[in-house]
N, C-alpha and C positions, 0 to 999 in steps of 0.2 A: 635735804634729808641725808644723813650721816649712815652708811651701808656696810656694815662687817662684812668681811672676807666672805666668811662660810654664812652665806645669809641662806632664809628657805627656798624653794622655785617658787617665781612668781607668778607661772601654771602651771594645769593640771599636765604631767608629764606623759601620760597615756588619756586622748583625748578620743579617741575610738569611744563607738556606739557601745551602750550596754549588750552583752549576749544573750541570746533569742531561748531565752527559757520556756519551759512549755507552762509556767504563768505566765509571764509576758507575752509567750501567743496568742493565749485564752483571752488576755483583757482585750489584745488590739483586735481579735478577731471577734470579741465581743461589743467591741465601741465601733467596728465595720458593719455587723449584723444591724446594730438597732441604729446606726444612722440610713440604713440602704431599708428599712423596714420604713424608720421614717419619711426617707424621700419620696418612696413608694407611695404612700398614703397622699401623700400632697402633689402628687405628680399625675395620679390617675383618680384622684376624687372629680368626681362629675355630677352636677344635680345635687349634692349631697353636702351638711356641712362637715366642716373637718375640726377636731379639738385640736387646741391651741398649742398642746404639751407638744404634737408633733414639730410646730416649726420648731422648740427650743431643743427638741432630740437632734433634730437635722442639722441647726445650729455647731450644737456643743461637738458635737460627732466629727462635724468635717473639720470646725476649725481644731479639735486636736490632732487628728490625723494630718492634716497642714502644719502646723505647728511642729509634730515631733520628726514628718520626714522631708516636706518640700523646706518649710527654711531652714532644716541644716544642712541640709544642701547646698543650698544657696550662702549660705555662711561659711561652712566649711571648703568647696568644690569654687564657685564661683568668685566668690570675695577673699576665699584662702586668709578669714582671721586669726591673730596672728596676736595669741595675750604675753607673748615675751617681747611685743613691741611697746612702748611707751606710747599713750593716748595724748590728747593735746590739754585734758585735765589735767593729766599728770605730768607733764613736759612746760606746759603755762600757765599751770596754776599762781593765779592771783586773788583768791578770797571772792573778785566780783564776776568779772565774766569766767572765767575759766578758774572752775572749781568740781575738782571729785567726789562725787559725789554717788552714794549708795544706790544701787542698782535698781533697788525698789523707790526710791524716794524720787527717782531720775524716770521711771515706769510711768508715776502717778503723774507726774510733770509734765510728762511728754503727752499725757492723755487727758491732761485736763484742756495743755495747751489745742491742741489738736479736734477736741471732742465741741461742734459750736453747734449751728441752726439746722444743719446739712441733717445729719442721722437720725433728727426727730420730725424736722418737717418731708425732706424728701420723700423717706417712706408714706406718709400718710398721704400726700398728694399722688402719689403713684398706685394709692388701692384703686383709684376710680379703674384703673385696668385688669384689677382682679390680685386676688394675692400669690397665684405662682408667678410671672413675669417679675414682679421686687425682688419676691424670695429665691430664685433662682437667682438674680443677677446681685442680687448684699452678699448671697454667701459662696457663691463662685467667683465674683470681682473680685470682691478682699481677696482672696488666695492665690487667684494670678496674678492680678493688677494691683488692689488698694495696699495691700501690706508689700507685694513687693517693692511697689516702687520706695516708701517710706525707710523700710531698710533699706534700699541699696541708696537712696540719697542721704540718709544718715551716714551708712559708712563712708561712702567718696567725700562728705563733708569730714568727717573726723579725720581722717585720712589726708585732708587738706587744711588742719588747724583751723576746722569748724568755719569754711568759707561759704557763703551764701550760695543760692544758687544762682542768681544771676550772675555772679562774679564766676564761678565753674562754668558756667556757660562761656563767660568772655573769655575765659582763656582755656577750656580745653576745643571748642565750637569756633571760635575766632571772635574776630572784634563786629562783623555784619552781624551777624545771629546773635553773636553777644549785648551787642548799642539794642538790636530790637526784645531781647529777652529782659533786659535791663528793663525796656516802657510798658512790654507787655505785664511783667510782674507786678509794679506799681499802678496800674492800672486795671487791671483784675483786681489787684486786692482791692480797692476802692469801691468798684461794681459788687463785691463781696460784703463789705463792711456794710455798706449801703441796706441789700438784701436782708442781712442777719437784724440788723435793728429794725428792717419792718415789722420781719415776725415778730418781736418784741412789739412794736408797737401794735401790731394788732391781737394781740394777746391781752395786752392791759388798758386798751381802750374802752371806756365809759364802766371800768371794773373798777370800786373803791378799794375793794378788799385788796386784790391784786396790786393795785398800787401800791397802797399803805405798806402791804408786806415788802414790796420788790422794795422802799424807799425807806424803809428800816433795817435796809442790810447794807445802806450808806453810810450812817452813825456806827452800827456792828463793827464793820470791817476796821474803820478807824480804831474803833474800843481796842480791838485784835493788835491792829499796827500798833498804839503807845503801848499797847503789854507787854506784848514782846520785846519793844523795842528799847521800852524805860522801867515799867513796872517790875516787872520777872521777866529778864533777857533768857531766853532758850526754854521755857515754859513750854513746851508743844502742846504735852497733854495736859494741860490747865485750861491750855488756852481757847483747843479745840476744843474742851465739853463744858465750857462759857460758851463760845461762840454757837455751836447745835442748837444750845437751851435757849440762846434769845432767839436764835432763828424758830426754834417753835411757836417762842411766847410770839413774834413777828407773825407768822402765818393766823394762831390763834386770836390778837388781840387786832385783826384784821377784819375778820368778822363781827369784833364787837364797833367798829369803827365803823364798818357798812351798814350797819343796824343804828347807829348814832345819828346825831344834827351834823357830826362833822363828814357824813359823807358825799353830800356836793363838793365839799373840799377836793378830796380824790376822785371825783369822777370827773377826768377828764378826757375831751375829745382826743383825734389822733393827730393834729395841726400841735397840738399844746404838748404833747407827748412827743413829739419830735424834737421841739424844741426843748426841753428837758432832757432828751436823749443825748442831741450836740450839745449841752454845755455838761452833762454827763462826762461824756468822751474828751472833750478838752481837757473837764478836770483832770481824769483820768489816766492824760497823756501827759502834763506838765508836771504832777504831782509827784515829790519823791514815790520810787516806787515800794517801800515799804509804809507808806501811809496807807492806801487806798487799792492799787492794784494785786498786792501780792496775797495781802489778806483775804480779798475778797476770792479769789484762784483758789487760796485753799480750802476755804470756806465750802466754793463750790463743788470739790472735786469730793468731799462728803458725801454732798449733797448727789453727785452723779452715780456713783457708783451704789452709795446705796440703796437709791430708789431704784437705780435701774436692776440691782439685786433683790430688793422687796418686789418688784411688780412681775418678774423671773419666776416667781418663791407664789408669789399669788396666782400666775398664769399655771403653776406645776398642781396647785391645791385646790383654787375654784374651777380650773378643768372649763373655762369656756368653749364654745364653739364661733365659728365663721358665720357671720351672716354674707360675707361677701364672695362672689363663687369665685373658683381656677382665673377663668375670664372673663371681662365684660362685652360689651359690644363695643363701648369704646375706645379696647385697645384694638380694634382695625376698622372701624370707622371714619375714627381722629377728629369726633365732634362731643367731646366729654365736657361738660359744663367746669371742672374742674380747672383741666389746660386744654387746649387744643395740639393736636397732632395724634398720629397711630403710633403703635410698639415700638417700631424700631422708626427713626430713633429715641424717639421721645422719653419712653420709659431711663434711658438709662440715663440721660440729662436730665431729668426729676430724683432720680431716686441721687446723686449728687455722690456728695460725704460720705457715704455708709458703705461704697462701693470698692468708690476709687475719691481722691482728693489733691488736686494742687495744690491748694491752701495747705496741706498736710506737710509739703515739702518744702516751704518756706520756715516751719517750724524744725524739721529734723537737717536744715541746712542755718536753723537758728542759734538758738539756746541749748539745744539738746547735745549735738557735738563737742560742746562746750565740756558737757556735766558728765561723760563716759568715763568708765575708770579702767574696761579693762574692753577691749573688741568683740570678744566673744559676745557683751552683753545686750549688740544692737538685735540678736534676734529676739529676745527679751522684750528691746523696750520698742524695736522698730514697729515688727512683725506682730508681737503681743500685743502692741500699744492700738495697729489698726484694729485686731480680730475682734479688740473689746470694744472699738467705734461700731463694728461694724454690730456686735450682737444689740447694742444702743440701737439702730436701725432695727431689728429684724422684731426687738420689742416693740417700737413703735407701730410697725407694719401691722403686727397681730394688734394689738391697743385699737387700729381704726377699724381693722377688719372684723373685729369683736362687736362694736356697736352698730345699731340700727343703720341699713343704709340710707332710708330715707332721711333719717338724722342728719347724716355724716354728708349726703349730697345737699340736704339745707342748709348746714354750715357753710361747706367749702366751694358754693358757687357763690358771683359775686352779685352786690346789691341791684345792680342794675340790671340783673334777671329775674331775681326773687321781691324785687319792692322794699325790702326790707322789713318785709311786714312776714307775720307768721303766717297768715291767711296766705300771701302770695307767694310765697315759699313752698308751700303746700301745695298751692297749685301747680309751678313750675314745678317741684320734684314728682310729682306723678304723674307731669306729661312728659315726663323723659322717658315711658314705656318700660322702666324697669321692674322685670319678672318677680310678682310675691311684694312691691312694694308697694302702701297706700299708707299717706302718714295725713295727718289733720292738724290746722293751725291749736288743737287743744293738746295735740298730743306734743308739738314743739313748744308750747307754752307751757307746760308739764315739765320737760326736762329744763329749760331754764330754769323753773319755778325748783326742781331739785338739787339743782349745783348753787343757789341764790343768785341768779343773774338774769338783770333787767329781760335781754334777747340774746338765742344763740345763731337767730338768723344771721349770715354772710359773716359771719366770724371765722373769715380766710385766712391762710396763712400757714395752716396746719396746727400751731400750738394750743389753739381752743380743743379742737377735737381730738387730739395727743389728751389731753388733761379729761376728756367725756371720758375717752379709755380706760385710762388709767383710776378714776373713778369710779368706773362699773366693775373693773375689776377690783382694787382693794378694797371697795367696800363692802365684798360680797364677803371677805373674810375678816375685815377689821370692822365692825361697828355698824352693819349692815346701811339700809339707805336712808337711814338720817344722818349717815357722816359724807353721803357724797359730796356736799358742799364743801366739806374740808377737803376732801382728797383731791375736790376739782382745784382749788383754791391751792394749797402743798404742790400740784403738777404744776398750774400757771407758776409759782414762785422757782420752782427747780427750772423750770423750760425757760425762764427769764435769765437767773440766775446761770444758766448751762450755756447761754448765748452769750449774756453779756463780757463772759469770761474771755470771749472771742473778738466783742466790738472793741472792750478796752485794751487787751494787749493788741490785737491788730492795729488800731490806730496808733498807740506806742511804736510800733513796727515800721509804719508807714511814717510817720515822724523820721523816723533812724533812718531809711532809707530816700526820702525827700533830704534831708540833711546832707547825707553822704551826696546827694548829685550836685545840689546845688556848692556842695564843697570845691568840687570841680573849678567851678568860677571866683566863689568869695569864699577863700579856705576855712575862716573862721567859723562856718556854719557846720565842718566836719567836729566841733569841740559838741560836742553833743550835750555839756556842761552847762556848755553860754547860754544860761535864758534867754537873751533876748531871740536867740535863733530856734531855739526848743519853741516858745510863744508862738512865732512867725510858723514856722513849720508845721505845729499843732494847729493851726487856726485856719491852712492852709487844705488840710488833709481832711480834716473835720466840713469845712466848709464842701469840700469834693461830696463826699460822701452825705452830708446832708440834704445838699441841692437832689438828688438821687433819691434818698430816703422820702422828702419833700414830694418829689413827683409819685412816688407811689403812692401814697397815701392819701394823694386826689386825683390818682385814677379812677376815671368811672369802671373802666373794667374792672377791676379789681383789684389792679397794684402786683399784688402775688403773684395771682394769673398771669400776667404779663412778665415779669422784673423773672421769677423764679425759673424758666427756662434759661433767659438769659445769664443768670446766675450759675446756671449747673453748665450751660456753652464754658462761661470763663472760665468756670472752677477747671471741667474737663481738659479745655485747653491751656492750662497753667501746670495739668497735668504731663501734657504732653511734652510741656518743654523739658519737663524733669525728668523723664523717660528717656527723652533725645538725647539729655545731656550724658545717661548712665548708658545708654549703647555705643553710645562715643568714646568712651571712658573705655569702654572695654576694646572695643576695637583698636582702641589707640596705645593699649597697654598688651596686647597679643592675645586675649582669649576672646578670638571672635567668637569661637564654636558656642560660648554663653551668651552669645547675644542675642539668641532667641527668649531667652529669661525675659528681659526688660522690652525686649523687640516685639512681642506676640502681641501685650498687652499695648503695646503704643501703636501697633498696626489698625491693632482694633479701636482705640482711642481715638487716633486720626479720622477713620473710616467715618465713625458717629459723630464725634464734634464738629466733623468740618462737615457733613450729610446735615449734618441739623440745621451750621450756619448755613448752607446754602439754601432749606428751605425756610428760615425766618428773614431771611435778605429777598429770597426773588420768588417767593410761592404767590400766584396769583389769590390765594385762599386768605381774604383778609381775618381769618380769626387764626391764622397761621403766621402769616409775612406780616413782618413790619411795615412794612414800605407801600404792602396794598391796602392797608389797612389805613395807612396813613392818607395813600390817595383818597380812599374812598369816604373818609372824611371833610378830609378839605377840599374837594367835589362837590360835597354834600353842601359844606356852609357857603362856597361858591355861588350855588342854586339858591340858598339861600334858606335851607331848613335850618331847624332849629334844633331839630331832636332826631335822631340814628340809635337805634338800638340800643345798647345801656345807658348811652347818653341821653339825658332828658331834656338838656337848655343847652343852649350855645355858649354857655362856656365851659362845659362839660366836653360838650365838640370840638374847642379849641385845644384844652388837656391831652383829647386824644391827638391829636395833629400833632401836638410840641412833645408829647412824651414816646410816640411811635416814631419822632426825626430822632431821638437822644440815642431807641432804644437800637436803630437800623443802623447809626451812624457807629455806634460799638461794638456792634455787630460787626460788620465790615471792617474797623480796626484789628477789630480781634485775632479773627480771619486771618487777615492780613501779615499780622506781625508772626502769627505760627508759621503761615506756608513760609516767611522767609528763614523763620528757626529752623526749619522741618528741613530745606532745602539747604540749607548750611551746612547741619548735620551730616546729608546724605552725602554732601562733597568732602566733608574730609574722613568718613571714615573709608569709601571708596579711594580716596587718595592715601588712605594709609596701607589697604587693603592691598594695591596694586604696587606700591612702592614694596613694604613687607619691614616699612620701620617702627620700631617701638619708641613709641614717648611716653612719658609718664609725669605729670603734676605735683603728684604725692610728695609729702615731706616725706624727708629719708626717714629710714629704719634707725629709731634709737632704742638700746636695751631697756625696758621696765625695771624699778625698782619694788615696785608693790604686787600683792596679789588682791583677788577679789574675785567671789563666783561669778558663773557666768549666768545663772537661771535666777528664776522667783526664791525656788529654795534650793539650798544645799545638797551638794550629793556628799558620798560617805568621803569619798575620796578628799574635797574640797573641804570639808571642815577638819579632817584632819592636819591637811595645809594652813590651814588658820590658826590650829591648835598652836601648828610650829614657828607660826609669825609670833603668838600670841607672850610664845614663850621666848619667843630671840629678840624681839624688843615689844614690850608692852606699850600699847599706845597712851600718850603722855595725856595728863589730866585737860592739856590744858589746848587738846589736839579742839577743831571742830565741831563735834559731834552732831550737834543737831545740821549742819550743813551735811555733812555726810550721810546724813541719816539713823547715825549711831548713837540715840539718847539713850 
């Protein structure tokens, strides 16, 4: 890029807070009053239900007030962004990985990337504890923890030419903490991939509609990739409102499909749907990624926001209420047909994604460092990018806490409590003692019989009852209750579609990153080019993670129930390494006094992840420990029974033994591999502490030649800097644009 002398500033040259007008008192002390009105209400409602519009006041309320003072804080004070510095888009730009790219287009990116199974199922498995305990912890985590962490491993990644996080580990942590950050990353991810494709799969099990639709957005996405790619290159909005209209006529010509001869066709078990799933993901991962992968990410990120913005819009107008109360008994019991365990810690390892996420930092230490144009913009896409995972959660929460609980406890307990019959379901949910609840095998035959599905008995997982939600609510304003069947049917397809966006680029990922180790040894396998090692590496990964998906899905427990703790252990502590690595960073660059930022929340992090593993490793409470759960199985077949509580025959018995060795044995690694990150951590930033020397990683300080805002929109000041680029060199015909965002 060719730079006249007297070119414009490439930032805003007075980057101070706007002044404190007595409007702009009014509003913030108006958006303090009605979020403290609404916390109020959901803080001290007792006995009583509570409307639904308050979580979304309480919501919208903090995370602005988060938003406009804690992360510029954090951005300005702590990270000291710096837009006259050159970003590693603009420093490495090469069209494929590193590419600048529009602040908003890089937003949507980072949230589609990020946005998977976590913030729709978490929440709903977490109501069995009541709905303040989630809501409390989705919208105070994100604002210490889930968004901080996200932004500040965004920036130390861009800041480091978009390096992984496990590579930041190895070299600002050392090479011990580094070698175990390294196994623990690619192996969480795996236990994650795993988890996210059950929900999937128990979502669309013995559902034709659901299938037909999830399996017509295979052909779509393709249609999407040649058009762009050949037909009309750079067509966005062509392509996009192609793409909507088949996905409707998909959902709709779904239902005529489960009403046809041809729906034996799509009813399939969940053994058949796994395996469809792994050669899904294979394809997925080998497949140029403008075929199949990219299309279908944008396809979806449509699909997330705007539902999760229609169901927002219909929570604000249909005004439901809570069937589910503050608390239940079985957040301090820790005997919930749901998961097993009490409050702490359990809730906060179920509600997962929506909170806090390590999987989140694999992505803002991904792709997204890459695509920055200007520093300022990580609070934007970091901090913004969680607030919006996190309000995906806080809808969810209300969605299960909206519908019947007797419903919502017959879904989400597993078959081998409930029979899997409606009759028995019925029975088991009304001897759980819950207050004001009596449901009837004719009233759970009723609600199948309105969404059009065979049974909604043990449809665990959380996505089936995400979609009941979300169907009692939009169809109270769009097309009353003969369109529930669609809206249930439209949910399964988005909560399919919202996941999958996660199974396929994560195993992509995990592909990249199996490549890179085994590089190590036989170079060739870092060409990430070489098919044959793409093949081998994909079929590698894929196989991990289906063995895994595999054993859920003939759990007698329930698969979910079991796996989704587990799941939220890893997630939490993949969080922790990201955290480790950012107090490190700081302390090794001289502002320790911010280390309470990233510190508070990993203190806390540690505290409950490693509290959790230690009671799913040594809890004598088999519906709690792995490990006693496992004895008291293979005791059982020892003696020589045949049948143990969910389990009904001895090979159901056997399941449980081989899937409680897999789940204790991971357990324990897990563990494992943190305390020694954890303890890594804590020696060198002590040894920098007490030495008093500064080291630092960072690529040096190069000057910027470009400008670019730093928010969603423009301030006055900033578009008149645009005005001055716009006029001191016009950007050329034949610049990017749809890569930038600029069509």
């Amino acid at each position: 890029m060719v730079v006249q002398e007297q070119q414009p500033p490439v930032s805003v040259p007075d980057d101070r807070p706007p002044k404190w007008t007595p409007r702009r008192i009014a509003v913030w002390a108006g958006i303090a009053l009605l979020g403290g009105i609404a916390w109020s209400i959901l803080a001290l409602g007792r006995g009583e239900t509570v409307n639904a519009i308050w979580f979304v006041f309480a919501a919208l309320c903090s995370y602005a007030i988060a938003y406009r003072f804690y992360a510029r804080f954090i951005v300005t004070r702590v990270l000291r962004a710096d837009d006259t510095r050159a970003t590693p888009a603009e420093r490495l730009e090469n069209g494929l990985d590193y590419n600048r790219t529009d602040r908003r287009v890089t937003y949507g990116h980072h949230f589609a990337a990020i946005a998977g199974a976590g913030p729709l199922v978490g929440p709903v498995l977490a109501a069995q504890m009541g709905y303040l305990p989630g809501t409390i912890w989705i919208i105070v985590g994100v604002i210490v923890a889930g968004a901080v962490q996200d932004l500040m491993v965004l920036f130390f990644s861009m800041r480091r030419n978009g390096r992984s996080l496990g590579q930041m580990a190895r070299q600002d942590i050392g090479p011990v903490g580094g070698i175990a950050a390294l196994v623990a990353v690619l192996a969480i991810m795996i236990m994650i991939l795993a988890v996210l494709a059950l929900v999937v799969v128990n979502a669309l099990a013995e559902s034709p509609w659901g299938v037909f639709s999830i399996a017509m957005t295979i052909p779509i996405a393709f249609f999407m990739g040649v058009y762009l790619r050949y037909l009309r290159p750079g067509r966005i909005v062509e392509v996009s409102l192609l793409g909507c209209g088949l996905l409707i006529l998909a959902i709709v010509s779904g239902g005529w499909v489960a009403a046809s001869s041809l729906a034996p066709m799509f009813t399939l078990d969940k053994v058949t749907l796994v395996w469809c799933l792994i050669g899904y993901g294979f394809a997925a991962s080998v497949l140029p990624v403008w075929m199949l992968l990219a299309p279908r990410d944008y396809l979806s990120t449509f699909m997330k926001v705007g539902t999760i913005g229609l169901l927002a819009v219909g929570i604000l107008v249909a005004a439901p209420s809570t069937t589910m109360p503050a608390f239940t008994d079985f957040a301090f019991n820790g005997a919930g047909p749901v998961f097993a365990g009490a409050l702490f810690p359990f809730v906060f390892i179920i509600i997962a994604c929506g909170a806090l996420s390590g999987f989140h930092a694999l992505i803002a230490s991904g792709t997204t460092p890459k695509m920055i144009e200007k520093e300022r913009q990580v609070r934007l896409v970091g901090y913004g990018g969680m607030l919006t995972e996190s309000f995906v959660a806080i809808m969810a929460l209300v969605a299960a806490c909206t519908i019947d609980q007797g419903l919502y406890f017959a879904m989400n307990s597993a078959a081998g409590a409930t029979g899997g019959t409606a009759a028995g379901a019925a029975d088991f949910v009304n001897g759980l003692g819950l207050a004001g609840v009596s449901i009837t095998a004719e009233d759970l035959n009723a609600a199948a019989a309105a969404v059009q599905e065979e049974s909604l008995v043990s449809r665990t997982g959380g996505a089936p009852t995400l979609a009941i939600g979300i169907s009692e609510i939009l169809s109270a304003i769009f097309g009353g209750a003969g369109a529930k069947a669609f809206w249930y049917h439209f949910a399964i397809m988005f909560e399919a579609l919202f996941i999958l966006t996660t199974v396929d680029a994560g195993t992509r990922v995990g592909r990249f990153m199996l490549q890179d180790t085994v590089g190590n040894v036989i170079p060739r396998f870092k060409d990430t080019s070489w098919k044959v090692g793409s093949v081998l590496a994909s079929a590698v990964i894929v196989a991990a993670w289906g063995s895994i998906l595999l054993m859920g899905v003939t759990d007698p427990l329930g698969g979910i129930n079991t796996l989704f703790p587990l799941f939220g252990i890893s997630n939490q502590l993949l969080a922790a390494v990201a955290l480790a690595v950012c107090v490190t960073i700081l302390c090794k660059t001289g502002r320790v006094r911010y280390a309470w930022v990233p510190g508070i929340p990993l203190a806390w992090d540690a505290v409950v992840t490693l509290t959790a593993s230690w009671q799913k490793i040594f809890s004598d409470d088999p519906r709690i420990g792995y490990w006693a759960q496992h004895t008291q199985y293979r005791d059982a077949i020892a003696a020589g029974q045949t049948q143990l509580g969910p389990a009904s025959n001895l090979d159901q018995m056997e399941a449980v033994v081989r899937n409680t060795f897999v789940q204790g044995t991971l357990s324990i690694l897990f563990a494992v591999l943190i305390i020694v990150i954890l303890a890594d951590a804590i020696r060198v930033c002590v040894s920098h502490l007490r030495s008093g020397r500064i080291s630092d990683s960072e690529h040096p300080h190069e000057p910027s030649k470009v400008f670019a805002p730093a928010g969603l929109f423009a301030t006055a000041e900033e578009k008149r800097i645009q005005q001055m680029w716009a006029q001191h060199r016009p950007e050329s015909p034949e610049a990017p644009a749809v890569l930038a965002g600029r069509e």
